[in-house]
N, CA and C of each residue as an Amber inpcrd file, in Angstrom:
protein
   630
   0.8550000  -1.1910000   0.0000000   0.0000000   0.0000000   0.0000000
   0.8930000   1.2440000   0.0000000   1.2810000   2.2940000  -1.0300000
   1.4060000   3.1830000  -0.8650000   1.0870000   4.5820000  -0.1330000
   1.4910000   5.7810000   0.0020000   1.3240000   6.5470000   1.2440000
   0.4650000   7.1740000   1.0600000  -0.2950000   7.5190000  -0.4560000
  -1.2820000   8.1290000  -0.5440000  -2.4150000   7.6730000  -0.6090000
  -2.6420000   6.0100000  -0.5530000  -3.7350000   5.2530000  -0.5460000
  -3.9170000   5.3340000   1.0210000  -2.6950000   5.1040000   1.7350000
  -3.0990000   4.9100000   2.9010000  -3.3080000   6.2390000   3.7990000
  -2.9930000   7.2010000   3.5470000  -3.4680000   8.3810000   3.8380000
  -4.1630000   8.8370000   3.8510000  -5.1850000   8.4200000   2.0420000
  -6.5000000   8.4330000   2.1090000  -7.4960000   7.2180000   2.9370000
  -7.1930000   6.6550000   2.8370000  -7.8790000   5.8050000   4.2610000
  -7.7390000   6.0690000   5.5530000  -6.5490000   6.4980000   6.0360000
  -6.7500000   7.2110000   7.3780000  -7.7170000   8.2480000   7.1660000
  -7.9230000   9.5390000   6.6930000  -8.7210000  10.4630000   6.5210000
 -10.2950000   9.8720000   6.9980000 -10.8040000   8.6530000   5.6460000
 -11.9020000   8.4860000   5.7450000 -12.2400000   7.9420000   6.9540000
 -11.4750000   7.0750000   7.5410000 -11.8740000   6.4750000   8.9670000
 -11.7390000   7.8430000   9.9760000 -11.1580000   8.6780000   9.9670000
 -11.1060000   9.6410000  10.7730000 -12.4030000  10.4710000  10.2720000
 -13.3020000  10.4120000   8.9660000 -13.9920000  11.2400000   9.0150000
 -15.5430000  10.7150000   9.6620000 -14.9280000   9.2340000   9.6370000
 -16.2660000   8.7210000  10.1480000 -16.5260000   8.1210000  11.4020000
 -15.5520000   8.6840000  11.9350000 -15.2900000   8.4860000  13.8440000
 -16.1030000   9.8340000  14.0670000 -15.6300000  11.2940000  13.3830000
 -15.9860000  12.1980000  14.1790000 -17.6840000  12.2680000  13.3440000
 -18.2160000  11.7030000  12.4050000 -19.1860000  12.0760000  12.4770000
 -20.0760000  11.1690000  13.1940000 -19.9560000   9.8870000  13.3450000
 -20.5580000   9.0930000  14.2790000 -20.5790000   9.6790000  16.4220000
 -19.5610000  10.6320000  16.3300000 -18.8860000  10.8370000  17.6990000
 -19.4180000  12.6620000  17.9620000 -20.0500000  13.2670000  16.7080000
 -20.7190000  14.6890000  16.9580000 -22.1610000  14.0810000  17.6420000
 -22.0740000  15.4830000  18.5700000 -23.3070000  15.4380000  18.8340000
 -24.4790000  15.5940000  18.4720000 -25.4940000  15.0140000  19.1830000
 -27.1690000  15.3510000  18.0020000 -27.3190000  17.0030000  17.9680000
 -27.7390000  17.3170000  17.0170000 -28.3930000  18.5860000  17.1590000
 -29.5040000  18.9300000  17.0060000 -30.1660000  19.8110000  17.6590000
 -31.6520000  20.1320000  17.4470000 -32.2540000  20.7750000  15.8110000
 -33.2620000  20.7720000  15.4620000 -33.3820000  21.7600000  14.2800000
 -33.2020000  22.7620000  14.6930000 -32.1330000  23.8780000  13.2810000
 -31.9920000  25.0470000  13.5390000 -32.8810000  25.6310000  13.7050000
 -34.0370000  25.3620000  12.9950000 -35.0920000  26.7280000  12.4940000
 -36.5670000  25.9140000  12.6850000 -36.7780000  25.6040000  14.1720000
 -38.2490000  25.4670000  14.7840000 -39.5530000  26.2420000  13.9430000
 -40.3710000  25.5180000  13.4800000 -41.9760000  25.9350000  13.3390000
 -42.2850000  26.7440000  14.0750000 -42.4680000  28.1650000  13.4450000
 -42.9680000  29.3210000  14.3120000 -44.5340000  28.3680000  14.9760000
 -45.4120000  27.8210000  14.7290000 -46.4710000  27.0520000  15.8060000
 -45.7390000  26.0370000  17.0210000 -44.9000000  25.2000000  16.5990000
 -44.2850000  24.8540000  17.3870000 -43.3250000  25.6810000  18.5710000
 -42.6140000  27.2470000  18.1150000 -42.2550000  27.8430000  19.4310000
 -43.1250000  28.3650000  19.7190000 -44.1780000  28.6330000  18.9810000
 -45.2880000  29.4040000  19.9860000 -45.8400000  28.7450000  21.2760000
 -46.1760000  27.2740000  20.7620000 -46.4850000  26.2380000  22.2400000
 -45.3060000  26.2120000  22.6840000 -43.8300000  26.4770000  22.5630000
 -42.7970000  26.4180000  23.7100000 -42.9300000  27.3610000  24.3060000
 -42.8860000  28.5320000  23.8710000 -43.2760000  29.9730000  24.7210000
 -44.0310000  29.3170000  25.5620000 -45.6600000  29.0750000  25.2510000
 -46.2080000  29.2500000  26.2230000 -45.9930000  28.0970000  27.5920000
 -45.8260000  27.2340000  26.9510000 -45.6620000  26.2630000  28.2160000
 -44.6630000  26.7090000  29.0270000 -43.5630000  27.7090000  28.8800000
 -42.8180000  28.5110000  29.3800000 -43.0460000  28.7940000  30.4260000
 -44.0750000  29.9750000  29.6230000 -45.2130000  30.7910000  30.8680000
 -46.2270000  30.1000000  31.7640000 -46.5200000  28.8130000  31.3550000
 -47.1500000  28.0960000  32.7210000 -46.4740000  27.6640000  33.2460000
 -45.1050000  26.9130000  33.2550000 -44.1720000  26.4190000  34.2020000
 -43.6280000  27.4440000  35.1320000 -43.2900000  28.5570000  34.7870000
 -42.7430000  29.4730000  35.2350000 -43.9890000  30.4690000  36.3660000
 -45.6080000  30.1030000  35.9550000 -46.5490000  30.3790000  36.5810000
 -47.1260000  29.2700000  37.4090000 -46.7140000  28.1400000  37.5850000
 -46.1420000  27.0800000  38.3530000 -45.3840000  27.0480000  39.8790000
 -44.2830000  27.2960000  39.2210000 -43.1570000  27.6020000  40.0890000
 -43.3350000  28.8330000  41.0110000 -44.0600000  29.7000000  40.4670000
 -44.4660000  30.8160000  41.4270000 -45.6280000  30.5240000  42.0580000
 -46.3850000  29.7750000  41.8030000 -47.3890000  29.4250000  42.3890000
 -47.1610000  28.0740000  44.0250000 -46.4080000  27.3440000  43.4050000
 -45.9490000  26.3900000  44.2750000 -45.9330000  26.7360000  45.9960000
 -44.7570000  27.6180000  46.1800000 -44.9280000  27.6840000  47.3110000
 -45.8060000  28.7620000  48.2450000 -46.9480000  29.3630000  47.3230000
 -47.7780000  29.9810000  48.0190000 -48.9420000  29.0740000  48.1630000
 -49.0700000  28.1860000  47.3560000 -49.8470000  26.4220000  47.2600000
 -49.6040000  25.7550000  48.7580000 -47.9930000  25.7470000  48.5780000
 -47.6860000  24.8490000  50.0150000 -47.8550000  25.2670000  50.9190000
 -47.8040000  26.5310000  51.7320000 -47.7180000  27.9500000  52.6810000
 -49.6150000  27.3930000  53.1340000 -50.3100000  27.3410000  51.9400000
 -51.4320000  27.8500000  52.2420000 -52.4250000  25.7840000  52.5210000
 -51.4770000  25.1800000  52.5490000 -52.4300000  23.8220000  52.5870000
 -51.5440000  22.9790000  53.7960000 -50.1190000  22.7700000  54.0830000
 -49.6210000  22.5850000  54.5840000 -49.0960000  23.1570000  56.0870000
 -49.6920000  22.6040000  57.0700000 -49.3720000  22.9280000  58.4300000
 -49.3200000  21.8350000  59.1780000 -48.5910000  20.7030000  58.9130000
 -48.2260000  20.2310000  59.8580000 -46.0240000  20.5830000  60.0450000
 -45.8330000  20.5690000  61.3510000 -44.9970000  21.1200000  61.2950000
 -43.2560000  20.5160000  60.8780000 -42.5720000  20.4540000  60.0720000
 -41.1930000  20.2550000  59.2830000 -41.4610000  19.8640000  58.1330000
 -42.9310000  19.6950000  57.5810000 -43.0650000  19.7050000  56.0770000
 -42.7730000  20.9620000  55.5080000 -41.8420000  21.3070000  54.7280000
 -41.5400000  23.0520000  54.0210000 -40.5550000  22.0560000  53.1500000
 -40.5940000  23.6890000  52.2480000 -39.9980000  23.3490000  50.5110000
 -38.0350000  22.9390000  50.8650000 -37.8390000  23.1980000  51.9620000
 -35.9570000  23.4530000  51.9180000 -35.6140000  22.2090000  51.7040000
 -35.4110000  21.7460000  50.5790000 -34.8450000  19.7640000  50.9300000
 -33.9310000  19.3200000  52.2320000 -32.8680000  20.4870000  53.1350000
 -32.4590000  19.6590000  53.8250000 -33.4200000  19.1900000  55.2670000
 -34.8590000  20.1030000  55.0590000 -35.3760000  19.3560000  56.2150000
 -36.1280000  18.4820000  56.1840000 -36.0530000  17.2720000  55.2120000
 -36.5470000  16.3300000  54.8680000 -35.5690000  15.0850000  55.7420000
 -36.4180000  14.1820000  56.2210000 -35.6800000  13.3530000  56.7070000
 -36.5900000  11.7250000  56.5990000 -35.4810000  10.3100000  57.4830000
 -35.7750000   9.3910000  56.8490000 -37.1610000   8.6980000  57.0340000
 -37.9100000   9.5840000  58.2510000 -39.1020000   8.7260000  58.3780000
 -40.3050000   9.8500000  57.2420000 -39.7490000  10.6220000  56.6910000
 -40.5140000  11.2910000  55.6560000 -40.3320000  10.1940000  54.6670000
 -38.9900000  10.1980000  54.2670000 -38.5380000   8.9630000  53.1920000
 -39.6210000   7.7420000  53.0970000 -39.4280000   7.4190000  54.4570000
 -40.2880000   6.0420000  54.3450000 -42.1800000   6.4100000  54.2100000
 -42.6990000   7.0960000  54.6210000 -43.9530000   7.4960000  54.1670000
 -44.0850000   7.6270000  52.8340000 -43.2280000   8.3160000  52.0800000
 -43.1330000   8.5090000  50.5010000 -43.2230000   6.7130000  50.2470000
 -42.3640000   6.2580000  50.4150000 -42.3070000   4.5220000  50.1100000
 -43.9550000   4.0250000  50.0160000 -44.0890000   3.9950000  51.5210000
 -45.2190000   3.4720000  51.9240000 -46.4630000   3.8920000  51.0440000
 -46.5740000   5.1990000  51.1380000 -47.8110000   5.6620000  50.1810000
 -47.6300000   5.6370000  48.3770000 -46.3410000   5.3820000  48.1480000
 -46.1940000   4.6970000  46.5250000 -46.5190000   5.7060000  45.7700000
 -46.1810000   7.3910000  45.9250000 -46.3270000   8.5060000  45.3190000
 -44.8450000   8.3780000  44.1200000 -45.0170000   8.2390000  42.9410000
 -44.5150000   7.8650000  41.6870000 -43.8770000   8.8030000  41.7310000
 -42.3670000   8.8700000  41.0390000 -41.8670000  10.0900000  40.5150000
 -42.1560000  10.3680000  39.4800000 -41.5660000  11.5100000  38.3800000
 -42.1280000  12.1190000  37.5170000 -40.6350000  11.5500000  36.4620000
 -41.3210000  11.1760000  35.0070000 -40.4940000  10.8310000  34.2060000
 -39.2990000  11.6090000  34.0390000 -37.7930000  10.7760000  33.9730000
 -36.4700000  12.1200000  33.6300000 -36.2530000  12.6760000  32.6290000
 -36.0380000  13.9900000  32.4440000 -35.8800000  14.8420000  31.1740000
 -34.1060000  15.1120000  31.1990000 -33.6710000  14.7750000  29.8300000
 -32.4990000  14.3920000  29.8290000 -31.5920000  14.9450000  28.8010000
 -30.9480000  15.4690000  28.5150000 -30.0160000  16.7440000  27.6350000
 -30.6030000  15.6490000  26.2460000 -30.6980000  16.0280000  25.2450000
 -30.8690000  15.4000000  23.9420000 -29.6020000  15.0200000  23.2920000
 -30.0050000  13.5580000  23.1980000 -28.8610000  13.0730000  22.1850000
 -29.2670000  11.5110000  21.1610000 -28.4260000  10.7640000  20.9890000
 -29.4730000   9.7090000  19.9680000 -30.3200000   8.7370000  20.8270000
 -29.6780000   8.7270000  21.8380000 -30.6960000   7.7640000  22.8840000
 -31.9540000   8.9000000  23.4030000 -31.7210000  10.1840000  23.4770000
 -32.6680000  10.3840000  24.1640000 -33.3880000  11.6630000  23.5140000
 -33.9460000  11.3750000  22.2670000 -34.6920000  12.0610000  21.0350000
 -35.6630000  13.5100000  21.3430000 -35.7840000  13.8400000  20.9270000
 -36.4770000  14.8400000  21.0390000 -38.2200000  14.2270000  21.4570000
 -38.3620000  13.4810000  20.0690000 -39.4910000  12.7720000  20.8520000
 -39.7130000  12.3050000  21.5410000 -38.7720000  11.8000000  22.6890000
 -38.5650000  11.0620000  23.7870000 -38.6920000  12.1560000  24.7460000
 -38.2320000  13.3640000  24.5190000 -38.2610000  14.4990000  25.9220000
 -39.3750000  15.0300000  25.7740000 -40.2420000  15.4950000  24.2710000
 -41.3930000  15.5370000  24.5780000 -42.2210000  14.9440000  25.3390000
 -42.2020000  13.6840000  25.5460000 -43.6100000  12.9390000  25.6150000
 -43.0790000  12.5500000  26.7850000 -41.8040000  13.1760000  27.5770000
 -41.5790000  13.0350000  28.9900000 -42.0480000  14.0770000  29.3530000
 -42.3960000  15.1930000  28.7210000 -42.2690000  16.4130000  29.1860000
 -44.1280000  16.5430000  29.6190000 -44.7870000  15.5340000  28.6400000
 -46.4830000  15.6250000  28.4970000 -46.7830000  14.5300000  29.7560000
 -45.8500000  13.5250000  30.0160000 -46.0090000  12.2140000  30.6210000
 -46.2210000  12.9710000  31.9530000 -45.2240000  13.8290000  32.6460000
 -44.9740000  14.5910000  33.9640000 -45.8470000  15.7410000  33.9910000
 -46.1890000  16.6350000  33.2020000 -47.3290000  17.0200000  33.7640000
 -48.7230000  16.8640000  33.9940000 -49.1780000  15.6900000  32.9400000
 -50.2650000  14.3770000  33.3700000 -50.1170000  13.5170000  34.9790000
 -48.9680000  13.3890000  34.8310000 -48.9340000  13.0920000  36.2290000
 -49.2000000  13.7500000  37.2910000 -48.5540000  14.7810000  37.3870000
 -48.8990000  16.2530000  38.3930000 -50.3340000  15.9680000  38.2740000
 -50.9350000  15.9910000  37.4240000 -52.1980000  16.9960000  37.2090000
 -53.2500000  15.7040000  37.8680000 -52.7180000  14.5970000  37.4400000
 -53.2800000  13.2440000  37.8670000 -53.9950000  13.5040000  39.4640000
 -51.9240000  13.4520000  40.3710000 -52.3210000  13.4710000  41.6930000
 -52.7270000  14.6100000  42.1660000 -52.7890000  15.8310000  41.6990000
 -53.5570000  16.7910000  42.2120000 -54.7570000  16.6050000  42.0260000
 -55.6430000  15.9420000  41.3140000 -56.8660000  15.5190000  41.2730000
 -57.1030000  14.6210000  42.7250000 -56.5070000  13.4820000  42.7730000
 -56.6730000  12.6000000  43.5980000 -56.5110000  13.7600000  45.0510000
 -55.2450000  14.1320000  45.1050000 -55.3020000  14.7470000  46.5900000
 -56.5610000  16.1230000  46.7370000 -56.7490000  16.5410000  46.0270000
 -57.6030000  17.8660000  46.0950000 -59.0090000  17.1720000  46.5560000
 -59.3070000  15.8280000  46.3510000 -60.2790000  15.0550000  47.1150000
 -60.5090000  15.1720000  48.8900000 -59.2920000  15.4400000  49.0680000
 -58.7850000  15.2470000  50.5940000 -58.1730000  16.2700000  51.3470000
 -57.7410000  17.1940000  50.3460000 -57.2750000  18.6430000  50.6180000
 -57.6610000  19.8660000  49.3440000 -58.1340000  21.2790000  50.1330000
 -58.2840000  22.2170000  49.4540000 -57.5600000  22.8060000  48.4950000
 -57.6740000  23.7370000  48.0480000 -56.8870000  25.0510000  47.5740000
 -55.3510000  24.4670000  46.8020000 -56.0510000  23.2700000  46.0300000
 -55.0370000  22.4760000  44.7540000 -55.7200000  22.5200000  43.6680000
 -57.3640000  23.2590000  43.4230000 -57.6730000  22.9760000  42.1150000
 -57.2220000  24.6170000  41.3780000 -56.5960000  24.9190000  41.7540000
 -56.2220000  25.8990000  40.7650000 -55.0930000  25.4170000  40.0490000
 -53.7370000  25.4570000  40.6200000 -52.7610000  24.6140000  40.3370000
 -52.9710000  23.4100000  39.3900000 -53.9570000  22.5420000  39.2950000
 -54.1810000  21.4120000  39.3680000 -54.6380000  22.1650000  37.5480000
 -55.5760000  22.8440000  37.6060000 -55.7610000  23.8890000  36.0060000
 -54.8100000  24.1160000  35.3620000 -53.3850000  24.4610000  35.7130000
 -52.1800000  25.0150000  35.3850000 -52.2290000  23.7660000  34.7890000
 -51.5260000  23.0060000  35.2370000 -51.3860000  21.7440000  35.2250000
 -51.6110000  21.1250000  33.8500000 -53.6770000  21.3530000  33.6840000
 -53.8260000  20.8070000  32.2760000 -53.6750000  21.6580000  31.7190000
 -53.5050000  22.5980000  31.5210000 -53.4250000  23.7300000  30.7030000
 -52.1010000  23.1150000  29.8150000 -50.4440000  22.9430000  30.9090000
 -49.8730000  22.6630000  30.3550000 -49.1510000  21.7360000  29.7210000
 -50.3210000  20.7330000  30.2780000 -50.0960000  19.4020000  28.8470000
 -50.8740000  19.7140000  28.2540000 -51.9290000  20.4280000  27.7590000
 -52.2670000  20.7130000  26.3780000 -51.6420000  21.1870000  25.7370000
 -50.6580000  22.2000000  25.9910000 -49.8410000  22.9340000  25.2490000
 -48.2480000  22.2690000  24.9660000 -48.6920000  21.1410000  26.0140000
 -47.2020000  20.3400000  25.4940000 -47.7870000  19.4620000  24.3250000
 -48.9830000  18.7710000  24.3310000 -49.1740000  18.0620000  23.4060000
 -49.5240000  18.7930000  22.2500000 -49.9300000  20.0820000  22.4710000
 -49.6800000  20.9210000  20.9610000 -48.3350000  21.0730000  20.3980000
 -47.0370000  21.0200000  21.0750000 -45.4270000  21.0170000  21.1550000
 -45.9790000  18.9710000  19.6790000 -45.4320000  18.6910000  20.3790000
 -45.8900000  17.3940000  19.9750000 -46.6400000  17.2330000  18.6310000
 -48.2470000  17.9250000  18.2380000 -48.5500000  17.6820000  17.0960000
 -48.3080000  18.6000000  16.1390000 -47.6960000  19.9700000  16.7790000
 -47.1550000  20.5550000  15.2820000 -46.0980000  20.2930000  14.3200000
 -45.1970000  19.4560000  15.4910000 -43.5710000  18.5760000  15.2510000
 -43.8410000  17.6290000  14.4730000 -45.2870000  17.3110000  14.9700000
 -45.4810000  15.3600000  14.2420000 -44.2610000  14.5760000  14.5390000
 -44.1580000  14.7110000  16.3020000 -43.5690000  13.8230000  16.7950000
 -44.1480000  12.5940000  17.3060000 -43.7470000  11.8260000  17.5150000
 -44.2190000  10.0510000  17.6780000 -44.3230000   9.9710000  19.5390000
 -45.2610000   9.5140000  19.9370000 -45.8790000   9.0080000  21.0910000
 -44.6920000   7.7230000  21.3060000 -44.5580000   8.3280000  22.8470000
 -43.2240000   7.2590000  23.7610000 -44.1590000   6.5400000  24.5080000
 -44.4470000   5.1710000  23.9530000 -45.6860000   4.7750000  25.0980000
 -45.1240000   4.0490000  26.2920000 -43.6530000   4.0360000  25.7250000
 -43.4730000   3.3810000  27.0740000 -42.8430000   4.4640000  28.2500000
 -43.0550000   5.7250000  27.9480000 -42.7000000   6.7070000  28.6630000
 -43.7560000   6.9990000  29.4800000 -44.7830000   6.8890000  28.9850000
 -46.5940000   7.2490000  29.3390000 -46.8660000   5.8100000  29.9960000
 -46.4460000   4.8480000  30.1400000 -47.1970000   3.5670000  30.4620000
 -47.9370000   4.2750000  31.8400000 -49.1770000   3.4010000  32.0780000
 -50.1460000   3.9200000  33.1410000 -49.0800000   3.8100000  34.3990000
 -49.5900000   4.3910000  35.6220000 -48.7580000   4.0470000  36.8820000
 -50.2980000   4.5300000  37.7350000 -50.9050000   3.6750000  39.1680000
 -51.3560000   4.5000000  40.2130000 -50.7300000   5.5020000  40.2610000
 -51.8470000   6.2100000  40.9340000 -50.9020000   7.8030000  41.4210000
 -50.5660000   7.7970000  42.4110000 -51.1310000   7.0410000  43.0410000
 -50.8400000   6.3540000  45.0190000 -51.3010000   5.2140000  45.2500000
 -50.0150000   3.7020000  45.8130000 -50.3540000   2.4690000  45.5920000
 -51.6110000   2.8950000  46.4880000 -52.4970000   3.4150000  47.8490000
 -53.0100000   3.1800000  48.3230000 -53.7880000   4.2280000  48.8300000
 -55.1560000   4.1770000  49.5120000 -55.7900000   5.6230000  49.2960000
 -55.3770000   5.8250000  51.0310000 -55.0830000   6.9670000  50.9310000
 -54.4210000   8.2170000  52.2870000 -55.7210000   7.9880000  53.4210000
 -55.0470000   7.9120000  54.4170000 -55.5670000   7.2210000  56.0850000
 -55.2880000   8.4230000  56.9280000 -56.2090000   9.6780000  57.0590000
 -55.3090000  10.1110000  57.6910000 -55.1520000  11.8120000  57.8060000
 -54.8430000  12.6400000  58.2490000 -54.9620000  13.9520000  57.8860000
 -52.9890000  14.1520000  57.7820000 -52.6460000  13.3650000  58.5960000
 -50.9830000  13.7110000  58.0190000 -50.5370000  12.6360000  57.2460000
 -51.5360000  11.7280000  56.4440000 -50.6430000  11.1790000  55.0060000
 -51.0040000  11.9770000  54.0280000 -52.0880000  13.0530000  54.3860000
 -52.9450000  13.8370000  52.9290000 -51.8930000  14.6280000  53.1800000
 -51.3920000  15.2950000  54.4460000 -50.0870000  16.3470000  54.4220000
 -49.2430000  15.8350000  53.4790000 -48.5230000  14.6420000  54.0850000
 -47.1570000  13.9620000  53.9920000 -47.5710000  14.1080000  51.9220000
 -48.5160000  13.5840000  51.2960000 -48.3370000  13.3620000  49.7730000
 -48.9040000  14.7800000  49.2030000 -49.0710000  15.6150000  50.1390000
 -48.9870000  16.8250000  49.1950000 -47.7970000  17.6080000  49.0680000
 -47.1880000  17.7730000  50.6680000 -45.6590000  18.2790000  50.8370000
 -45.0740000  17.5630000  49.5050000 -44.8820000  16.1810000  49.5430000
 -44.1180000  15.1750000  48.8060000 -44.5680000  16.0530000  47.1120000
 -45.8430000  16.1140000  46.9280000 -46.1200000  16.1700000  45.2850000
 -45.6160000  17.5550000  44.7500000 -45.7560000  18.6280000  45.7930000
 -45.8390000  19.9910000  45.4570000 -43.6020000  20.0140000  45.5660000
 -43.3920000  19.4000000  46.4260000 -41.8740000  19.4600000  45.8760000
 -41.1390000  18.4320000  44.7370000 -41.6230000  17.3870000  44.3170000
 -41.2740000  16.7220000  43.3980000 -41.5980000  17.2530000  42.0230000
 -42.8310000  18.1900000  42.1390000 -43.2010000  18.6350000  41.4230000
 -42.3420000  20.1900000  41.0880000 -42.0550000  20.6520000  41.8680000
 -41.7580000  22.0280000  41.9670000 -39.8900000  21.2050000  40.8580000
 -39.2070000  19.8940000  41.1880000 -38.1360000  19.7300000  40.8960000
 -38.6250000  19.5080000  39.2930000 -39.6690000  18.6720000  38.9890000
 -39.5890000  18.6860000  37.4230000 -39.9070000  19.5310000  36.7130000
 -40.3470000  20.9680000  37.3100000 -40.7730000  22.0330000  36.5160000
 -39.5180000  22.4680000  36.1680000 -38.6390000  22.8080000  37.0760000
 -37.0760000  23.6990000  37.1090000 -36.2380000  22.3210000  35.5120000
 -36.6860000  21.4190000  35.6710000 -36.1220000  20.7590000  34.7550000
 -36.7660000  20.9900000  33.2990000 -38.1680000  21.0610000  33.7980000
 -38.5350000  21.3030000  32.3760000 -38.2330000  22.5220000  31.6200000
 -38.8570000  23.3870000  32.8090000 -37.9390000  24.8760000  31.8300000
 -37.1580000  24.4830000  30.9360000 -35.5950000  24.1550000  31.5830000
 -34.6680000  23.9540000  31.4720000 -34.4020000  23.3250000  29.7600000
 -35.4720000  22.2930000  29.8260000 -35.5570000  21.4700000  28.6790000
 -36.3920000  22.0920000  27.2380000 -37.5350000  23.0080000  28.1840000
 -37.8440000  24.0760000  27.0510000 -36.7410000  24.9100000  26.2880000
 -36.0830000  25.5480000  27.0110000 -35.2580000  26.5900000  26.7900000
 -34.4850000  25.7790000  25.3800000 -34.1670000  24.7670000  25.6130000
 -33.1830000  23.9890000  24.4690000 -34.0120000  23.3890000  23.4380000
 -35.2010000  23.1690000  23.5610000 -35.6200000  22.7850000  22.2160000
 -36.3050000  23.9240000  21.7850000 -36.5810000  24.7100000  22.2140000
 -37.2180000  26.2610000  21.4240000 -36.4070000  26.8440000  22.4270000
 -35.2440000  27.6150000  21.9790000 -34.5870000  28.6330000  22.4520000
 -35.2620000  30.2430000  21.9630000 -35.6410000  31.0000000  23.3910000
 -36.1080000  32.1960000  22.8750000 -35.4700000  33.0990000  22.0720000
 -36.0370000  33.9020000  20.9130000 -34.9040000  34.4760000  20.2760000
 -35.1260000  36.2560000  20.4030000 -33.8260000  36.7770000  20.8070000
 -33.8680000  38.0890000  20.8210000 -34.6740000  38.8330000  19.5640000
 -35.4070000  40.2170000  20.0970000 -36.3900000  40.7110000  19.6540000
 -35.3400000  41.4680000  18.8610000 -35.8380000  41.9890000  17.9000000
 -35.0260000  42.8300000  16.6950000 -35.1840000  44.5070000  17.3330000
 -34.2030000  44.8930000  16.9390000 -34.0510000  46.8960000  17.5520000
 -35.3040000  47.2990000  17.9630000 -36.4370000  47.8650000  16.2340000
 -37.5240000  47.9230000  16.1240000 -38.6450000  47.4270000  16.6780000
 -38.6000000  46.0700000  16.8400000 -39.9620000  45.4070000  17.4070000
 -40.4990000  46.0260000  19.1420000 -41.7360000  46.0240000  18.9300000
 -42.3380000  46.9930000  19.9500000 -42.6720000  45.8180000  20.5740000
């Protein structure tokens, strides 16, 4: 083999390491309908998150349930166990394992869920059906994210789950799984943002625009 055959074969194997080894990228240039439902689901997560702990303030009084994670401790832990309050699907930087359509329909899966157990607990405790509105509001607008993309349904992301293996005994297990929902919840919003922001990145307004 001469040096220029084999030179050209190093090249090509080197060109097809780094393109197998780049990262995924998003589409440059998002469906103005499609960022419009990112905007807004924006604005309900973010009307969420502000809502949260005037939610918790106002339903929660028994006393060391509060939003600070370090005052959570292990016999809280084990009540969470016991009452079988589900976490919320993970939203995960995009790459070939973990598709865009895959963070969508995590993104629709978790606030179905929210919206699930705020139904169930608002049975047993007040002043959650507002929140609980937010809620659907913003899986509708995620599943509008979803059909303007004509992205594909993760069913095994959505598979059914109880929302609680067992129904609440109790005036401090209705505490214990609302403390529990309104902060698990409060953690997948900060993620979702997060996950908005990268698949519809907001784009600066031009000089002119009013």
């Amino acid at each position: 083999m001469d040096t220029a055959t084999a030179f050209a074969l190093l090249h090509c194997f080197l060109l097809a390491y780094l393109v197998q080894s780049a990262p995924v990228s998003l589409p440059s240039n998002p469906s103005p309908a499609f960022s419009e439902a990112a905007e807004r689901a924006k604005t309900l997560v973010d009307k969420i998150l502000k809502e949260i702990p005037t939610v918790h303030s106002a339903t929660i009084s028994t006393e060391g349930l509060t939003l600070d994670p370090t005052s959570q401790n292990a016999n809280l832990q084990m009540m969470v166990i016991s009452l079988g309050i589900p976490a919320a699907p993970v939203l995960k930087p995009l790459s070939e394992r973990f598709t865009l359509d895959m963070c969508v329909s995590r993104m629709s899966a978790g606030s179905q869920l929210y919206h699930g157990l705020l139904g169930v607990l608002s049975e047993k405790q007040s002043g959650l059906k507002d929140l609980q509105a937010d809620l659907r509001d913003l899986q509708t607008t995620i599943n509008k994210m979803k059909e303007v993309a004509q992205l594909s349904d993760s069913s095994a992301d959505q598979a059914h789950v109880p929302y609680l293996s067992r129904p609440l005994d109790g005036s401090y297990e209705v505490q214990v799984a609302v403390h529990v929902t309104l902060t698990q919840m409060r953690s997948f919003c900060h993620d979702l943002m997060r996950s908005l922001r990268v698949v519809a990145p907001s784009r600066p307004r031009s000089a002119g625009a009013q």
